[in-house]
C-alpha positions in Angstrom: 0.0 0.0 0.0 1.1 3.5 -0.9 -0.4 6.7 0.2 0.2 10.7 -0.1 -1.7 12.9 2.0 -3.0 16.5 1.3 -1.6 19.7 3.6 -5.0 19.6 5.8 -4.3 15.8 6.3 -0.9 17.0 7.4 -2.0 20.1 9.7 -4.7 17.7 11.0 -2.6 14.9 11.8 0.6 16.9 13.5 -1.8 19.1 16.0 -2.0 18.5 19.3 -5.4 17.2 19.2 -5.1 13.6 18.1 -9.2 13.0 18.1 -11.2 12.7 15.1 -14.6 11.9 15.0 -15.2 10.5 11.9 -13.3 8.7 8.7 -14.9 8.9 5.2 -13.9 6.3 3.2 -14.5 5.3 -0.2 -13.0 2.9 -2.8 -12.6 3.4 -6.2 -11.1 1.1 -9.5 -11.3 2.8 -13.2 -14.0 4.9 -12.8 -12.9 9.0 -12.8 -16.0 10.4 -14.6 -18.1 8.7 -11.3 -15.2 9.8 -9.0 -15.4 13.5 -10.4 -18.8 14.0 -10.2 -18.6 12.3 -6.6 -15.8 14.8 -5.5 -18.1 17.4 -6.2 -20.5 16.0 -3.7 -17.7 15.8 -0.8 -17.5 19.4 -1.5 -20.5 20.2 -0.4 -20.3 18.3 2.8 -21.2 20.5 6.0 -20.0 18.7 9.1 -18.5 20.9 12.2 -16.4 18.1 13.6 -13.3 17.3 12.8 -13.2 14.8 9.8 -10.7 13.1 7.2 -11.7 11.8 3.9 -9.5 8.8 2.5 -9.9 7.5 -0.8 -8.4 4.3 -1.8 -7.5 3.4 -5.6 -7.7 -0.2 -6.2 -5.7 -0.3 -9.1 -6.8 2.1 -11.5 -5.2 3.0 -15.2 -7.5 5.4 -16.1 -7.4 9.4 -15.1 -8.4 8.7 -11.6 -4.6 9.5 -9.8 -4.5 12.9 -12.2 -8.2 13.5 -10.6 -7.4 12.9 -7.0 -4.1 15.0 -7.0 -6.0 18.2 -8.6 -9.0 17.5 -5.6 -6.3 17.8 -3.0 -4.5 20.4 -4.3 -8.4 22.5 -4.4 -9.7 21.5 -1.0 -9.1 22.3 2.3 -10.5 18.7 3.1 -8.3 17.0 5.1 -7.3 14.2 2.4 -5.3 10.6 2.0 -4.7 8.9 -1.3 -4.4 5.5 -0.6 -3.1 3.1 -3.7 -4.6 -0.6 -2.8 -3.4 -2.9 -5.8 -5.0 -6.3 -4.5 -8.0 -6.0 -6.2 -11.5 -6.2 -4.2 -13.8 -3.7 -2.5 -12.8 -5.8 0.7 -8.8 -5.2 0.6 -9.4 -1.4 -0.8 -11.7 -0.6 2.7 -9.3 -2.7 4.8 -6.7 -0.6 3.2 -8.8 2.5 4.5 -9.1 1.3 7.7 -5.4 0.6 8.3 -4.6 4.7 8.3 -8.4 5.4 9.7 -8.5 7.9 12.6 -11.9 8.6 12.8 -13.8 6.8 15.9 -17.0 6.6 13.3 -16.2 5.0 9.7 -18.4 6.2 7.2 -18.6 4.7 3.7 -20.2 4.9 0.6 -19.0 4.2 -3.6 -17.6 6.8 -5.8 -21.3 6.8 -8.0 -23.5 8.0 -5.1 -23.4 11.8 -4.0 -24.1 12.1 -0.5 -26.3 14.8 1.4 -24.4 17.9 2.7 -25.6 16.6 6.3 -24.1 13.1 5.6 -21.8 13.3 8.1 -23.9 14.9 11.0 -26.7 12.7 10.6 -24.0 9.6 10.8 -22.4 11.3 13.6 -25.8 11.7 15.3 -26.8 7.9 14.5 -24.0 6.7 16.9 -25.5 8.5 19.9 -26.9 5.1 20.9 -24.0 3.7 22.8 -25.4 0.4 21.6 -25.4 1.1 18.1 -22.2 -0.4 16.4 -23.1 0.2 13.0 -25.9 2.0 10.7 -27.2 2.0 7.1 -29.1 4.8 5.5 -31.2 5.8 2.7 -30.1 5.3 -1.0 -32.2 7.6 -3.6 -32.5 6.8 -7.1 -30.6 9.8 -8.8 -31.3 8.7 -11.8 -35.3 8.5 -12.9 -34.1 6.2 -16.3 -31.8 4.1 -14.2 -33.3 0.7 -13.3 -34.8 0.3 -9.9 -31.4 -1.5 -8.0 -29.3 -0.7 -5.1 -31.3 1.4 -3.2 -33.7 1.7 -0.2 -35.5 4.6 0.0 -37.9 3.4 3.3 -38.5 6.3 5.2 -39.1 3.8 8.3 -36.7 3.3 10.7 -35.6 -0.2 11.8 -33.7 -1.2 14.5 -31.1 -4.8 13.3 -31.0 -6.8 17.2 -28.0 -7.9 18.2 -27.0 -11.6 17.3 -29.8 -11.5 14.8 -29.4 -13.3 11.1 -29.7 -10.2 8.6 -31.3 -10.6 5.9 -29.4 -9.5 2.6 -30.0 -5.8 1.3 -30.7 -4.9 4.9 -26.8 -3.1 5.2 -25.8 -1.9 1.8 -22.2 -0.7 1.4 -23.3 2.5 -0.7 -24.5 4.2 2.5 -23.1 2.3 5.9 -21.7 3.5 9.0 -19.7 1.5 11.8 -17.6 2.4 14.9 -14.2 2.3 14.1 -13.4 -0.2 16.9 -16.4 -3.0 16.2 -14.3 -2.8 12.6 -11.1 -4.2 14.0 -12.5 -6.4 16.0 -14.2 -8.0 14.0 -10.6 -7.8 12.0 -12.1 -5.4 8.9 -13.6 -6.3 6.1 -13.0 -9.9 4.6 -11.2 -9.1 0.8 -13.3 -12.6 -0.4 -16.0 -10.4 -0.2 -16.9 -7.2 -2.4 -16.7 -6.2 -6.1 -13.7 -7.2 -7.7 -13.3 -10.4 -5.6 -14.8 -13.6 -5.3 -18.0 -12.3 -4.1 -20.2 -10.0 -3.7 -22.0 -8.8 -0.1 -18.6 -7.4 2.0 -21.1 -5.3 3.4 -23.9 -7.3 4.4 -20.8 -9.5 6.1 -19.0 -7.4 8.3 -22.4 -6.4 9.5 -23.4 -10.0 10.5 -20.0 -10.8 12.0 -21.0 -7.6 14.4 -23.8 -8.6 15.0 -23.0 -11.6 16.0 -20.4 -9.8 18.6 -23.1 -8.3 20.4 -23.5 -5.1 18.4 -26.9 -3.8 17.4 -27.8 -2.1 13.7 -30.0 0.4 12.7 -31.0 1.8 9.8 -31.4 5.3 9.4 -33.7 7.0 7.0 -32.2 10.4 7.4 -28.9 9.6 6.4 -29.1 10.0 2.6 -26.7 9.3 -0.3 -27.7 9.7 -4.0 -27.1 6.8 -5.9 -25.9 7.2 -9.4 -25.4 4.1 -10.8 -26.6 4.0 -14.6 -27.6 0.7 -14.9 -30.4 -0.2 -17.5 -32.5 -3.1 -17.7 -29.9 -4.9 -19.9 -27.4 -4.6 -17.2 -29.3 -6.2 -14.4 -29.3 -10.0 -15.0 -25.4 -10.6 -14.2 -25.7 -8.1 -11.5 -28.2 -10.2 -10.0 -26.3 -13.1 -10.6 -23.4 -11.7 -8.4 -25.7 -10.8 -5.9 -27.2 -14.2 -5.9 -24.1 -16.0 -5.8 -22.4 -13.5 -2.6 -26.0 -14.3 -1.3 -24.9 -17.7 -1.3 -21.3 -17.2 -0.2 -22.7 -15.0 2.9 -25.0 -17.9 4.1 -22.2 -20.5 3.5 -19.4 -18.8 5.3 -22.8 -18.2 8.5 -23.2 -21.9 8.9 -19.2 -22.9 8.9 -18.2 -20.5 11.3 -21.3 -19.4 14.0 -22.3 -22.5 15.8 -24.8 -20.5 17.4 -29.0 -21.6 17.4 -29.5 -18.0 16.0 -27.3 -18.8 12.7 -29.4 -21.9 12.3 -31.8 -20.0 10.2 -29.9 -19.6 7.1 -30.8 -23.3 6.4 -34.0 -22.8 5.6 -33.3 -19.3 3.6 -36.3 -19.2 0.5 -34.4 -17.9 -2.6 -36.3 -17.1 -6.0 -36.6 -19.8 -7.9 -34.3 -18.7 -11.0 -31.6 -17.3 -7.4 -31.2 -21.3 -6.4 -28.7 -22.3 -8.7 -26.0 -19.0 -8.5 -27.0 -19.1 -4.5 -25.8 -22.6 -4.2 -22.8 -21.9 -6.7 -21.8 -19.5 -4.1 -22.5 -21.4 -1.1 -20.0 -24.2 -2.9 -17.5 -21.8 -4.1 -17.3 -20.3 0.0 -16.9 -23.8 1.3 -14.1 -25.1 -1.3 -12.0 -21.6 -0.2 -12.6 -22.0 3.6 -11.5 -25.8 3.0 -8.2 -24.7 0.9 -7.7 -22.0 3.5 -8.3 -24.8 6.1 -6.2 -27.0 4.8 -3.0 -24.6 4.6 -3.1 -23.9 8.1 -3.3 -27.0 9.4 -0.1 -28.3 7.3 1.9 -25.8 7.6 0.8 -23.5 4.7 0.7 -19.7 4.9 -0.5 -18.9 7.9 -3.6 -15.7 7.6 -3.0 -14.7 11.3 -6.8 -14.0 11.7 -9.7 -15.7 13.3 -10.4 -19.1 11.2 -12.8 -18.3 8.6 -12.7 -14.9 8.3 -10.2 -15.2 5.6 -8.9 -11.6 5.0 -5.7 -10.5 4.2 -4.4 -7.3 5.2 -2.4 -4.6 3.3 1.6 -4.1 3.5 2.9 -0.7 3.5 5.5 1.5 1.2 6.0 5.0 2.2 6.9 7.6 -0.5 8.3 10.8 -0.3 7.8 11.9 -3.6 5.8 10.6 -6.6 4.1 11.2 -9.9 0.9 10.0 -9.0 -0.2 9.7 -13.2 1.4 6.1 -12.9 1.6 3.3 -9.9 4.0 3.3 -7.2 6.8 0.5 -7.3 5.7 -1.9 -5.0 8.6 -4.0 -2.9 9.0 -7.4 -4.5 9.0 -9.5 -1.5 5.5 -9.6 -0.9 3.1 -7.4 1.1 3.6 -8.0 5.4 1.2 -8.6 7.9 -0.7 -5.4 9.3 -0.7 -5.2 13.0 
């Protein structure tokens, strides 16, 4: 992992005041015209506490380094640009959270434009000592998009503690959690989220704190703006995904909670044409935990973490100066275990 952080990050980071209240972090792979327009949003954000925004470039080739270096150089934001080549939303949020200061972690994807009171409202949401993490409402920016990956209830609901959640109920695009149910629950696992194996990185972190204890809520005055262009053509592989990290999510609840609560995913009721792709997924999850499994128990590479969670964390190369058009160099002997 490589990183370069903005003046304000600097000035924030060096006072005597080491407390901030919330990280905003956001992933992003290939996609500057969403990023831009996205940028703009953060602009607009009103929030008097103090706040950092990191975003975390999984590997991109397009204009997207260019972009970031003329936002930092614009903004008064206090900024990180983190460069996360392991592809995956799961290792670009883990990579986030490694440099994360923020006692709240706020999240949401480089195509949704979030309200100017994003931040306050999330802030507000974690008033509930209780509460470990939140979701919130996802408009449809779009009239001619299709109707996908969003929830605009105006109805709030409370997730209980140790409860099975049901998938859709946390979506990543607008999602909130303390900083330290995160790393206990040792981050986000990189099996999960676009560009890995599977989908639903979201709706898994959330299970594995609830099943710590934590309760959810979702919040219907946190708002984010979703902007995600998808026509009806686009939808059945997307659905496929889903269907298959559906699968994946349920798989990886029965292997690792033996708990009567997690029982309930046996008897889960998918669509008739989601029972194939769900079960694909459900397979694929058990053959990785088995070859994960299997390493550790002969010898193999070792993942340090709690069996099952299967995530991998992000090495780190400092720079002093770089030319952020093009990739850092990254050290040939292989990334190192975070802390």
């Amino acid at each position: 992992m490589w990183r370069q952080e903005s003046a304000a990050w600097d000035s924030l980071h060096s006072s005597g005041d080491q407390t901030i209240d919330v990280s905003l972090i956001i992933g992003t792979r290939n996609r500057s015209q969403q990023l831009a327009r996205f940028l703009e949003s953060v602009r607009r954000i009103k929030f008097e506490r103090r706040w950092e925004f990191i975003i975390v470039d999984n590997g991109s080739v397009d204009k997207t380094a260019a972009l970031v270096r003329d936002f930092i150089a614009a903004v008064s934001i206090p900024v990180a640009y983190v460069w996360e080549p392991r592809p995956g939303l799961g290792n670009a949020h883990n990579a986030g959270l490694k440099i994360a200061r923020g006692e709240i972690l706020a999240f949401t994807d480089d195509d949704c434009y979030p309200a100017p009171d994003f931040l306050c409202r999330i802030w507000s949401g974690f008033e509930d000592v209780t509460v470990g993490y939140i979701t919130g409402r996802i408009m449809l920016h779009d009239s001619t998009d299709y109707l996908i990956t969003i929830n605009e209830s105006t109805t709030s609901l409370t997730i209980p503690a140790r409860s099975f959640i049901q998938p859709g109920a946390v979506q990543g695009a607008n999602m909130a959690f303390r900083a330290s149910v995160l790393r206990d629950i040792d981050g986000f696992d990189p099996l999960f989220g676009p560009g890995s194996l599977f989908n639903s990185e979201d709706l898994d972190a959330a299970a594995r704190a609830s099943a710590l204890g934590w309760r959810g809520e979702y919040r219907p005055e946190v708002v984010v703006s979703h902007h995600h262009g998808r026509k009806k053509s686009d939808i059945r592989p997307l659905l496929r995904s889903y269907y298959i990290g559906n699968g994946a999510y349920r798989m990886k609840l029965l292997l690792h909670h033996q708990r009567p609560f997690w029982s309930r995913p046996l008897y889960w009721k998918p669509r008739r044409r989601a029972v194939l792709w769900e079960v694909i997924g459900a397979a694929k999850y058990a053959l990785a935990y088995l070859n994960e499994t299997r390493r550790n128990r002969f010898g193999g590479r070792r993942s340090g973490i709690e069996p099952g969670i299967l995530s991998a964390k992000s090495s780190t190369v400092r720079s002093q100066s770089h030319d952020l058009s093009r990739p850092p160099k990254l050290p040939s002997s292989g990334p190192s275990s975070m802390p």
